[in-house]
C-alpha positions as CSV (number, residue, x, y, z in Angstrom):
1,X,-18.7,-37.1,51.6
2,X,-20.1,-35.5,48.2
3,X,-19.2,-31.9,47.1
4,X,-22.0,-30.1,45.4
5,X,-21.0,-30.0,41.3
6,X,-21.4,-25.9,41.8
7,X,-18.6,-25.8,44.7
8,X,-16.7,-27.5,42.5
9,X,-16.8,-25.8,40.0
10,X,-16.4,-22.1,41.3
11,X,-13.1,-23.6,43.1
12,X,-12.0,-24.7,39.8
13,X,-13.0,-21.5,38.5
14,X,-11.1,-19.7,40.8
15,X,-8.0,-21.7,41.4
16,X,-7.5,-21.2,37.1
17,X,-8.5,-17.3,37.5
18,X,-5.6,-16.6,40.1
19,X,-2.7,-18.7,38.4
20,X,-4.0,-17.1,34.7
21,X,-4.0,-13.1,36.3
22,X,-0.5,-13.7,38.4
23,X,1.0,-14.7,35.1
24,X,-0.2,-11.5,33.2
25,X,0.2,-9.0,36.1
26,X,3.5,-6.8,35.0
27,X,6.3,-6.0,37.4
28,X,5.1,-2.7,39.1
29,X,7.9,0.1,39.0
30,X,7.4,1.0,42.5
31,X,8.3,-2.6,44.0
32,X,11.7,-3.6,44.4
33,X,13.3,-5.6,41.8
34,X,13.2,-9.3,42.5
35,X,17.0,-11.0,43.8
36,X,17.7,-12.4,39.9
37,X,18.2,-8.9,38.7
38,X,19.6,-7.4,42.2
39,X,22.9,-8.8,41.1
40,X,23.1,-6.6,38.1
41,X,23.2,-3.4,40.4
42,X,27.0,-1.5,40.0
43,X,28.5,0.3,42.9
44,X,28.4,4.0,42.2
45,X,30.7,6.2,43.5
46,X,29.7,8.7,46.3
47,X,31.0,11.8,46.9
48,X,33.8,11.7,44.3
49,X,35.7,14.4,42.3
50,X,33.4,14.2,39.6
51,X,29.9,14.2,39.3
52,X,27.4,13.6,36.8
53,X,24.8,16.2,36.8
54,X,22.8,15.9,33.2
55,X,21.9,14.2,29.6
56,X,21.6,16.0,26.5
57,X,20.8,15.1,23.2
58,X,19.8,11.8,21.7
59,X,21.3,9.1,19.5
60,X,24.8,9.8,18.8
61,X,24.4,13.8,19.6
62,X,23.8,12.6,23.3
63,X,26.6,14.9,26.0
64,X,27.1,14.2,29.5
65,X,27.3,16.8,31.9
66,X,30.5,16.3,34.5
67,X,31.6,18.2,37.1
68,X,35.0,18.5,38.7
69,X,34.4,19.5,42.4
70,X,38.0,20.4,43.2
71,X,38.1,23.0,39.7
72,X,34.7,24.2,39.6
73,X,34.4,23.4,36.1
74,X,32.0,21.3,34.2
75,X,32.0,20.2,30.4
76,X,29.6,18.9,28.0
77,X,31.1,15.4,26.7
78,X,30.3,13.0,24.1
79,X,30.9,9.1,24.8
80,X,34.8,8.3,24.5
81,X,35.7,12.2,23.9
82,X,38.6,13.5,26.7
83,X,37.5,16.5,28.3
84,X,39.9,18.5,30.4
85,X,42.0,16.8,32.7
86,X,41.7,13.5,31.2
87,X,38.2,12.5,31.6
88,X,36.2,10.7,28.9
89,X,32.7,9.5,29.3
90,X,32.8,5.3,28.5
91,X,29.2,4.1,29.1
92,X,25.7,5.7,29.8
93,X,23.1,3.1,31.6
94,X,19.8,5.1,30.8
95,X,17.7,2.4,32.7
96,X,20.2,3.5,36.2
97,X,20.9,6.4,35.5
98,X,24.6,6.0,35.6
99,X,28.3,7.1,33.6
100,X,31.3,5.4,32.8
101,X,33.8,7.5,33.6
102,X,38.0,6.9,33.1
103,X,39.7,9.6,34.9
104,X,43.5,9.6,35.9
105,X,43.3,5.7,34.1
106,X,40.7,3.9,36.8
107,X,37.1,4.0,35.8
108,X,34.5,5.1,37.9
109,X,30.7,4.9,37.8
110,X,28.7,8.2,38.8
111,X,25.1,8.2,39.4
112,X,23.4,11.4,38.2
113,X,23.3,14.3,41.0
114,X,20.0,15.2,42.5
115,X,18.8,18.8,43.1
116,X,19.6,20.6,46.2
117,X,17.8,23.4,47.3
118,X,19.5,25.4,49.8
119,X,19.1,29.1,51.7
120,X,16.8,30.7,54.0
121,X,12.8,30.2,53.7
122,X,10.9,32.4,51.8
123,X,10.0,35.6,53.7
124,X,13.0,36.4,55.5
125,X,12.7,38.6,58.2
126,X,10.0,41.7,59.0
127,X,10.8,44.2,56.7
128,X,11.8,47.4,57.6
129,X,10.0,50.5,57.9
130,X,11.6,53.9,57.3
131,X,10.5,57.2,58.1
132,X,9.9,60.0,56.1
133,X,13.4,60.7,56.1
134,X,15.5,59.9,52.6
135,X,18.5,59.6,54.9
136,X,17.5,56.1,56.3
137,X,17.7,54.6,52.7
138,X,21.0,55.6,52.5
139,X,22.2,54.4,56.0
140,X,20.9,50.6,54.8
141,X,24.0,50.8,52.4
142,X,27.0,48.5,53.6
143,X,30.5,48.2,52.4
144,X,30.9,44.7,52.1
145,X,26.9,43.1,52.4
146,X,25.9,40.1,54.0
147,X,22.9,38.2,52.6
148,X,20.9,39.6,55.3
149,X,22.0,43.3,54.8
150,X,21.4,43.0,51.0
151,X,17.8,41.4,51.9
152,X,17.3,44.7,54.3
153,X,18.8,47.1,51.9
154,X,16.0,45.8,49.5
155,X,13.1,45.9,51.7
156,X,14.2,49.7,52.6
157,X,14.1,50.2,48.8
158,X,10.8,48.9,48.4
159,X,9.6,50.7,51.6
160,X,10.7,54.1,50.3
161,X,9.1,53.3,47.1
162,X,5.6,52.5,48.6
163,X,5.7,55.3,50.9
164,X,6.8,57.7,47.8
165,X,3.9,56.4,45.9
166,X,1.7,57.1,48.8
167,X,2.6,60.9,48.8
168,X,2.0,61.1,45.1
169,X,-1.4,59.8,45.1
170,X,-1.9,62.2,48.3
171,X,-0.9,65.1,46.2
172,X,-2.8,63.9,43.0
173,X,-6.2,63.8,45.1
174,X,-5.6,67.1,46.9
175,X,-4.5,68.7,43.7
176,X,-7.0,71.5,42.2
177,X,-9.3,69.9,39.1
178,X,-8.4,66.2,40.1
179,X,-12.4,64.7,40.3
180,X,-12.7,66.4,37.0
181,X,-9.6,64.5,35.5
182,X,-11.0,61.3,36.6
């Protein structure tokens, strides 16, 4: 059996085109990292004392943000300066995203915090509608406000405002020379 010289050729053609493009294709950032460099992955600490919630700076200006959950207090530290309560920043892995942290004399890796949004969706409640009455505005006033109450308390504001607004431009139209002032 003879192949046709163009078959030939086109397989050859292709069989060099797909070993030439799979050798200059890059490593896409949104495929997982092949097993050789899997084993270069740290264990970061979850849910620890500390956290590590920002970068600032560059070069040797660069500060760490870390936050001590059981204080409330956070500091601004520069690599191998002791903040309160004996933590110092060791490393910073940019490419992971990760600290070095010594704390209490054992060393612990953070991963840098992500955002949390948290609260009630936006809208709220129907807002509330007063009558002509100034006396309802005060009545929305609590001692000790929830949330909610503040949130109603602000509507009622609002409200009272609108509706004020709404009398004024009443009284500017009914009001003697008014067209001519326009």
């Amino acid at each position: 059996m003879k192949i046709p010289f163009r078959y030939f050729w086109s397989f050859l053609l292709t069989f060099t085109a797909s070993g030439a493009l799979s050798a200059q294709t890059p490593r896409s950032p949104f495929m997982p990292a092949p097993l050789e460099q899997a084993e270069d992955v740290v264990e970061v600490v979850e849910d620890a004392e500390l956290q590590f919630c920002g970068v600032f700076g560059d070069g040797d200006n660069k500060r760490f943000l870390i936050y001590n959950v059981t204080t409330n207090r956070s500091s601004w530290l520069r690599l191998n300066q002791e903040g309160p309560g004996e933590v110092s920043v060791e490393a910073f892995d940019r490419d992971q995203g990760t600290v070095n942290i010594r704390h209490g004399g054992r060393v612990l890796t953070l991963g840098m915090q992500s955002a949390t949004i948290s609260g009630s969706r936006a809208g709220g409640s129907a807002p509330v509608r007063l009558q002509n009455n100034s006396q309802d505005l005060v009545s929305t006033v609590k001692v000790n406000p929830t949330p909610t109450d503040e949130r109603r308390r602000l509507e009622a504001v609002a409200a009272e405002v609108r509706r004020r607004r709404a009398a004024r431009q009443a009284a500017a139209a009914k009001a003697p020379g008014a067209a001519d002032a326009r």
